[in-house]
PAZAPA-4460 file (N, C-alpha, C; in steps of 0.05 Angstrom, whole numbers, plus 32768, in hexadecimal, padded with zeros to 4 digits):
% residues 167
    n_x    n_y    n_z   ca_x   ca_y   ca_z    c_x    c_y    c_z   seq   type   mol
   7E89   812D   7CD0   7E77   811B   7CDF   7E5E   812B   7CE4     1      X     A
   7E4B   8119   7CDB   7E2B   812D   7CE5   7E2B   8133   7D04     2      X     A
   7E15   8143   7D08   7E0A   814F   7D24   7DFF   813B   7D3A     3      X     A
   7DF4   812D   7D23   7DDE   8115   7D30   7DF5   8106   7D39     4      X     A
   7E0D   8101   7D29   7E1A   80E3   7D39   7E2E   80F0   7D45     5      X     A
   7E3B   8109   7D55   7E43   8112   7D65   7E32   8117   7D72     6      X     A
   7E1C   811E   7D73   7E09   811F   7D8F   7E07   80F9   7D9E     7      X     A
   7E07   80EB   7D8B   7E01   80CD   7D99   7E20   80C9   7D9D     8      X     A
   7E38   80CD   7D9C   7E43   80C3   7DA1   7E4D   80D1   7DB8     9      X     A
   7E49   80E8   7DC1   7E4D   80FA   7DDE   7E39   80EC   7DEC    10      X     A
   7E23   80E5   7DDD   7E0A   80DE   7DF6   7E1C   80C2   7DF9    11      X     A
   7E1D   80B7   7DF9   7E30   809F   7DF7   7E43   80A0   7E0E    12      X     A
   7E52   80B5   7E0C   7E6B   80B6   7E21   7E5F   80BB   7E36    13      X     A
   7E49   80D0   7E33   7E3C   80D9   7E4C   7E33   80C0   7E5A    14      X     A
   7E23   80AE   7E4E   7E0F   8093   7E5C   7E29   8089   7E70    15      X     A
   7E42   8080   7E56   7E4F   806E   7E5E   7E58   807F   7E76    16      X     A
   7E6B   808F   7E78   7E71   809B   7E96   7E59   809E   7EAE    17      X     A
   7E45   80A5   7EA4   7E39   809F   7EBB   7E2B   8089   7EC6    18      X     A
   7E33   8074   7EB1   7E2B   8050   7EBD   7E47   804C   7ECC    19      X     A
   7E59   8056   7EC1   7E75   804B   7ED7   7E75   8054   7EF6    20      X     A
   7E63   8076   7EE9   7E66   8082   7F0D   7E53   806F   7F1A    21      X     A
   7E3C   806D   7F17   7E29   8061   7F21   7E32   803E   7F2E    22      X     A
   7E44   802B   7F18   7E41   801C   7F1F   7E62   8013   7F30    23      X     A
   7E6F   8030   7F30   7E83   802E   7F47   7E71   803D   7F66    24      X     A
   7E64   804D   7F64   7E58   804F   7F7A   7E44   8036   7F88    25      X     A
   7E3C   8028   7F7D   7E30   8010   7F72   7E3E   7FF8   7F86    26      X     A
   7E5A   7FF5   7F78   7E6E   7FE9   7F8D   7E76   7FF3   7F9D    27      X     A
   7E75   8009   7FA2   7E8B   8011   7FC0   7E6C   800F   7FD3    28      X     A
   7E50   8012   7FC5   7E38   8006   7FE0   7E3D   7FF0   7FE5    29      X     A
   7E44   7FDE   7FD2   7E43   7FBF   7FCE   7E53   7FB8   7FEB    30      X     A
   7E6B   7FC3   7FEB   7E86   7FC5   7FFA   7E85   7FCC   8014    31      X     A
   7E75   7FE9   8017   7E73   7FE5   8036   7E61   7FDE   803F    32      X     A
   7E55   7FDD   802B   7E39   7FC3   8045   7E41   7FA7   8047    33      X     A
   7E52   7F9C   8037   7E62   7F84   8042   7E75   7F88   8057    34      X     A
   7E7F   7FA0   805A   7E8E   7FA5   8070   7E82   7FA8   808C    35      X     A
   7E70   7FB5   808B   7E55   7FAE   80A0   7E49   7F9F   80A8    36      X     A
   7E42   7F8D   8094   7E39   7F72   809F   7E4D   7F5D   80A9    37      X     A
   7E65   7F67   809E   7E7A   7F55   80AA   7E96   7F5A   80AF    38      X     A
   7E8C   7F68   80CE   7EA3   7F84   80CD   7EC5   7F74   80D1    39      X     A
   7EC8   7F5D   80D6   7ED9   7F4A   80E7   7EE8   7F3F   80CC    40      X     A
   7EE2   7F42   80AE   7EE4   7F39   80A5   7F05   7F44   8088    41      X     A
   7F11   7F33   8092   7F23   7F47   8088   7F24   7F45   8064    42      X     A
   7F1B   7F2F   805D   7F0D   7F2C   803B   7F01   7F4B   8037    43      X     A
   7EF4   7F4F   8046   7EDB   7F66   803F   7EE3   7F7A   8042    44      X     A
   7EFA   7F7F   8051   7F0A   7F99   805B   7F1E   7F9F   803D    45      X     A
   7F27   7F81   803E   7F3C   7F84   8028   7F34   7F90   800A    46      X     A
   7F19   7F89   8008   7F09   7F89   7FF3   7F0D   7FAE   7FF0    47      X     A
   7F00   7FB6   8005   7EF9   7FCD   8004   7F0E   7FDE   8004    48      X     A
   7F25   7FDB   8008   7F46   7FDF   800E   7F3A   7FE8   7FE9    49      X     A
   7F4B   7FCE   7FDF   7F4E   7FC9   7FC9   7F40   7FDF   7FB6    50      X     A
   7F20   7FD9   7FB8   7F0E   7FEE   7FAC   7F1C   800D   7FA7    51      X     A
   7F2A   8019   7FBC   7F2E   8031   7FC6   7F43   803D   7FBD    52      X     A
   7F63   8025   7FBA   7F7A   8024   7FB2   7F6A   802C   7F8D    53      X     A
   7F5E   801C   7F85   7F56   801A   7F64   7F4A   8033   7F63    54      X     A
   7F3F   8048   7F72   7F38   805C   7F69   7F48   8074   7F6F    55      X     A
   7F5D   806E   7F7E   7F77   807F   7F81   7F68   808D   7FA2    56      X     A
   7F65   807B   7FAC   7F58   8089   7FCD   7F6A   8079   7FE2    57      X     A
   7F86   8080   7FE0   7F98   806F   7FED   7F92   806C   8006    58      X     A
   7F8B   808F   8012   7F84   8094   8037   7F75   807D   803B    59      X     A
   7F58   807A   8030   7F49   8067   8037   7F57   8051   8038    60      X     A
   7F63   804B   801D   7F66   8031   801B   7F79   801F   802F    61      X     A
   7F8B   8036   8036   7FA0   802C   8054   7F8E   8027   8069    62      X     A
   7F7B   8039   8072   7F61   8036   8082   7F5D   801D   808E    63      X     A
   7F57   8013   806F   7F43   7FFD   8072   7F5B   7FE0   806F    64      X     A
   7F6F   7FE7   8067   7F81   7FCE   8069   7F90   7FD5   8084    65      X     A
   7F92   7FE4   8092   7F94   7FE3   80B7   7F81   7FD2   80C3    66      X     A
   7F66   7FDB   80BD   7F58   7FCA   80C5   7F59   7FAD   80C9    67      X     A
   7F5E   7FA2   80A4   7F60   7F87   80A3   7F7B   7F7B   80B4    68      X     A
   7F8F   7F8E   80B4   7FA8   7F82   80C9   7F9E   7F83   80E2    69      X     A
   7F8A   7F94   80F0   7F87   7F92   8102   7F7B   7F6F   810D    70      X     A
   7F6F   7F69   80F0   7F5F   7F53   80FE   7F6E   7F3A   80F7    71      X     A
   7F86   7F3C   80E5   7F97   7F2A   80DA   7FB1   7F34   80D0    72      X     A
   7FC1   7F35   80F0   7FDD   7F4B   80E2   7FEC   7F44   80D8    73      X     A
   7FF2   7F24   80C8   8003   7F22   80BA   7FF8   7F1C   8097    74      X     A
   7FDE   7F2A   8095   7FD0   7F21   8078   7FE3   7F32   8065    75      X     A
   7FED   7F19   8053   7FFA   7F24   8040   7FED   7F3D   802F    76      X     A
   7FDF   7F33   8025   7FD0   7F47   8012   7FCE   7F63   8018    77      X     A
   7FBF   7F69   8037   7FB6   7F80   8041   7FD3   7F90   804A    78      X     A
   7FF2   7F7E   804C   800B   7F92   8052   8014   7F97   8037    79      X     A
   8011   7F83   8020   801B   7F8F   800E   8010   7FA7   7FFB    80      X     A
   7FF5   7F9E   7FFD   7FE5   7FB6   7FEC   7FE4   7FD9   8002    81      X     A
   7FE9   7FCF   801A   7FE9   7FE1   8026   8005   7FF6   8024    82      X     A
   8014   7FEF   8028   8036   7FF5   801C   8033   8002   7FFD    83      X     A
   802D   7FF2   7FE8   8020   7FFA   7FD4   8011   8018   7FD8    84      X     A
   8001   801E   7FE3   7FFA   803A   7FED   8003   804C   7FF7    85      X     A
   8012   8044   8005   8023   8057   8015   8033   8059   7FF4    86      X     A
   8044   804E   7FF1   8053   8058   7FD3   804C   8066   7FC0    87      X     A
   802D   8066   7FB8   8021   8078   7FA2   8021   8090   7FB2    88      X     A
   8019   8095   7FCE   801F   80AC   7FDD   8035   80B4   7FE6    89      X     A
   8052   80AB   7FDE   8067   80B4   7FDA   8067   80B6   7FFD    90      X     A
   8063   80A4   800C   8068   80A0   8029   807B   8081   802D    91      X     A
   8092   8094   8020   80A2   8073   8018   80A9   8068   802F    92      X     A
   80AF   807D   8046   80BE   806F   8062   80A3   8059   806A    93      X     A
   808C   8062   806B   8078   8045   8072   8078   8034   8060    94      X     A
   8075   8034   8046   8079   8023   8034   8090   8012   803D    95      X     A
   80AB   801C   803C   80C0   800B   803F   80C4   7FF5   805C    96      X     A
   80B9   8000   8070   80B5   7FEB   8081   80A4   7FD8   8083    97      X     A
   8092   7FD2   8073   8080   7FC1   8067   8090   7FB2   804F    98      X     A
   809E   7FBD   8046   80A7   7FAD   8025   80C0   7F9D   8034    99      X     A
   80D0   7FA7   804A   80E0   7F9B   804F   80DE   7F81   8064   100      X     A
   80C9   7F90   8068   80BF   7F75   8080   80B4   7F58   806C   101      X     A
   80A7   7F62   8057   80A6   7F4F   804D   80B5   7F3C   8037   102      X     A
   80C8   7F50   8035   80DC   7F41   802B   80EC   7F3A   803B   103      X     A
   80EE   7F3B   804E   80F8   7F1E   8066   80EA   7F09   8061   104      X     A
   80CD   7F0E   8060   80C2   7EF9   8069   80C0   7EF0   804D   105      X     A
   80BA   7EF7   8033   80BC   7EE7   801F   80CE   7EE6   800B   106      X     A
   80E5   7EE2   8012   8101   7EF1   8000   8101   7EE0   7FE3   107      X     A
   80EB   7ED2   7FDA   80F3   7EC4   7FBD   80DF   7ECF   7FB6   108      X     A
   80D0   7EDC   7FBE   80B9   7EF1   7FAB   80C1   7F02   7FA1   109      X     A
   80C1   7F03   7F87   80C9   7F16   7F6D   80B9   7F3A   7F71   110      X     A
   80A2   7F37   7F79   8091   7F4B   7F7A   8098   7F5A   7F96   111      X     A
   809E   7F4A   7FA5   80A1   7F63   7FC1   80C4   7F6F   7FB3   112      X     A
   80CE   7F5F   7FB3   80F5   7F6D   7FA4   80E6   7F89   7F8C   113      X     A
   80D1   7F7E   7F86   80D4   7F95   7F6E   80C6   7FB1   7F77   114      X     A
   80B4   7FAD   7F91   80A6   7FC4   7F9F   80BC   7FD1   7FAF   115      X     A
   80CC   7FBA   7FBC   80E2   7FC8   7FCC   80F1   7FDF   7FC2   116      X     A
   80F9   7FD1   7FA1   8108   7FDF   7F92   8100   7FFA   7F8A   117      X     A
   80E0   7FF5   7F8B   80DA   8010   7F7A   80D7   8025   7F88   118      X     A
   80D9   801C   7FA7   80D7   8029   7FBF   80EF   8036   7FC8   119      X     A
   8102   8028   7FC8   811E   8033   7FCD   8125   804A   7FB0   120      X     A
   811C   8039   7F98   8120   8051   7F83   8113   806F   7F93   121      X     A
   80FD   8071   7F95   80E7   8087   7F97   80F5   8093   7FB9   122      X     A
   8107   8088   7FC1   8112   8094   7FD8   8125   80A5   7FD3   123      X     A
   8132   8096   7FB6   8152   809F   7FB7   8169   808C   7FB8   124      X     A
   8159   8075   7FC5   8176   8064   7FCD   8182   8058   7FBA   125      X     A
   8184   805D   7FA8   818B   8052   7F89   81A4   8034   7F8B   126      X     A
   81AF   8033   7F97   81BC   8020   7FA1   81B3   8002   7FA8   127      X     A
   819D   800D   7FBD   8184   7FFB   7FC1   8176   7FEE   7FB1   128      X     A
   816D   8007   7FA5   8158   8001   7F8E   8160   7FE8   7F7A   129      X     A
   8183   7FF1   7F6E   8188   7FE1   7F57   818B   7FCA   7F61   130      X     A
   819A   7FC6   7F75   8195   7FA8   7F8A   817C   7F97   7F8D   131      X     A
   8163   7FA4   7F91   814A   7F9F   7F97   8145   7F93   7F7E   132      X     A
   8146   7FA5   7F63   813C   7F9A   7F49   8146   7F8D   7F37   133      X     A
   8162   7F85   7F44   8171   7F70   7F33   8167   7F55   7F47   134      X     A
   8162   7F53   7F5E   8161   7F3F   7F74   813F   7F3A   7F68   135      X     A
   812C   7F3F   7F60   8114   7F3B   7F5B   8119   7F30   7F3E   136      X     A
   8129   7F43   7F27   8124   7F30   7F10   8131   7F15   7F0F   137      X     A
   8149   7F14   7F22   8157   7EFB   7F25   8145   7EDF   7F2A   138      X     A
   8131   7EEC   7F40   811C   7ED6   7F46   8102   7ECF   7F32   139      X     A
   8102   7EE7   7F21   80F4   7EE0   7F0E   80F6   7EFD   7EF3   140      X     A
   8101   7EF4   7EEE   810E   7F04   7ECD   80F0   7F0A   7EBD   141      X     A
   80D8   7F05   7EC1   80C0   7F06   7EAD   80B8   7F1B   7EC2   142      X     A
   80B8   7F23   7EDE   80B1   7F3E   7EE6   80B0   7F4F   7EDE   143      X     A
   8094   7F57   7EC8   8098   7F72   7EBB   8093   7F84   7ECA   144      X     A
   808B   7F89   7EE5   8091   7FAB   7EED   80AE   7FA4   7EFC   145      X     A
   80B7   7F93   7EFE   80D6   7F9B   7F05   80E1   7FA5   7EF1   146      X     A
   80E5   7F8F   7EDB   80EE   7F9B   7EBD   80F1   7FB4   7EB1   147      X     A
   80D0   7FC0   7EB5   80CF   7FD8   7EB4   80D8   7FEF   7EC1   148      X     A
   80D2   7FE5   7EE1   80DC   7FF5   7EF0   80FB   7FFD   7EEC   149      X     A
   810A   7FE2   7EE5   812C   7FE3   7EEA   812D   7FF2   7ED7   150      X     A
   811E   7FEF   7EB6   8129   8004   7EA9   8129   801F   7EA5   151      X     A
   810E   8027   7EB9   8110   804B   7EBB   8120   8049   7ECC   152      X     A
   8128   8038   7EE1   813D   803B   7EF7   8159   8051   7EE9   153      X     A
   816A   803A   7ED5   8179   8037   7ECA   8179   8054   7EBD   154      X     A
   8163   8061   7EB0   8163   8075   7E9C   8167   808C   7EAF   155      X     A
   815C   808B   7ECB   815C   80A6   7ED1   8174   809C   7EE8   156      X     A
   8187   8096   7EEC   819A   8092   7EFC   81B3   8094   7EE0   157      X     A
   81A3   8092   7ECC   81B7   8097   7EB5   81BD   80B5   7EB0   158      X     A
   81A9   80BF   7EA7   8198   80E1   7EA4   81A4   80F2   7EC5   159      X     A
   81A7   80E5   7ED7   81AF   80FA   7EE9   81CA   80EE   7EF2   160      X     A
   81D8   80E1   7EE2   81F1   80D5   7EE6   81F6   80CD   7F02   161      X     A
   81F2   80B6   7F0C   81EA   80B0   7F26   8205   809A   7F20   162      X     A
   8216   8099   7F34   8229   807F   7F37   8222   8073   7F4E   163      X     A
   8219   8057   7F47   8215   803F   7F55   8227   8037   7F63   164      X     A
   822E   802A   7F81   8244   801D   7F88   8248   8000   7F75   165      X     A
   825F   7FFD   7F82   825E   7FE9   7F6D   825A   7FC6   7F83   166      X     A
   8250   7FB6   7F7D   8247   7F9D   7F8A   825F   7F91   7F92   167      X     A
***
């Protein structure tokens, strides 16, 4: 390959990464000055939650979905994505009292069974877990991160020879 079209195609990567930095710094201005102008607002909190979670800034992002419970403590969104964080940060005990709470409250939802599950996996409770992710695909069998989930479940309870009680 010539000089010339490895120089344009580095200058290339270079533009492109620094239009992404730019136009993620870009949004997260966008973000808290909607949060400022409308501090009450738990859309705008959530938003900014969200923003934070997508760039792997969980601290914040629990932050700012406290907030939104503060102003609406039973908003779905802001307990589950929040739980969600606590789990990438391997703070499963907060996670799990959030996943379980809401699987009281919404026990035919396929997606909270499958966070539960992946939650009790990432604890240990393997027992739990397989319960959790057979009870989510039951309610809906096209759940591909249960699917997925059940099957690394399966491989590494296989790999470390793990016996299940039996149901």
């Amino acid at each position: 390959m010539k000089k010339s079209t490895l120089f344009g195609i580095s200058l290339l990567i270079v533009l492109f990464a620094a239009t992404s930095c730019s136009n993620k710094s870009v949004e997260l201005r966008l973000l808290k000055r909607e949060v400022k102008k409308n501090p009450n607002s738990v859309q705008s909190h959530n938003n900014l939650a969200f923003y934070y979670d997508r760039y792997n800034e969980c601290d914040k992002a629990i932050e700012e979905y406290k907030i939104s419970l503060q102003l609406r403590p039973n908003d779905f969104l802001a307990r589950n994505n929040m739980a969600q964080c606590y789990y990438k940060l391997k703070k499963y005990g907060e996670a799990l009292v959030i996943f379980e709470k809401l699987v009281n409250e919404y026990p035919e939802n396929s997606i909270i069974h499958s966070n539960l599950a992946m939650t009790y996996h990432g604890m240990g409770r393997y027992d739990d877990a397989s319960l959790e992710y057979q009870k989510a695909l039951e309610i809906n069998p096209n759940n591909k991160p249960a699917k997925d989930g059940y099957e690394m479940f399966k491989e590494e309870i296989q790999k470390k020879n793990i016996k299940l009680k039996e149901k």
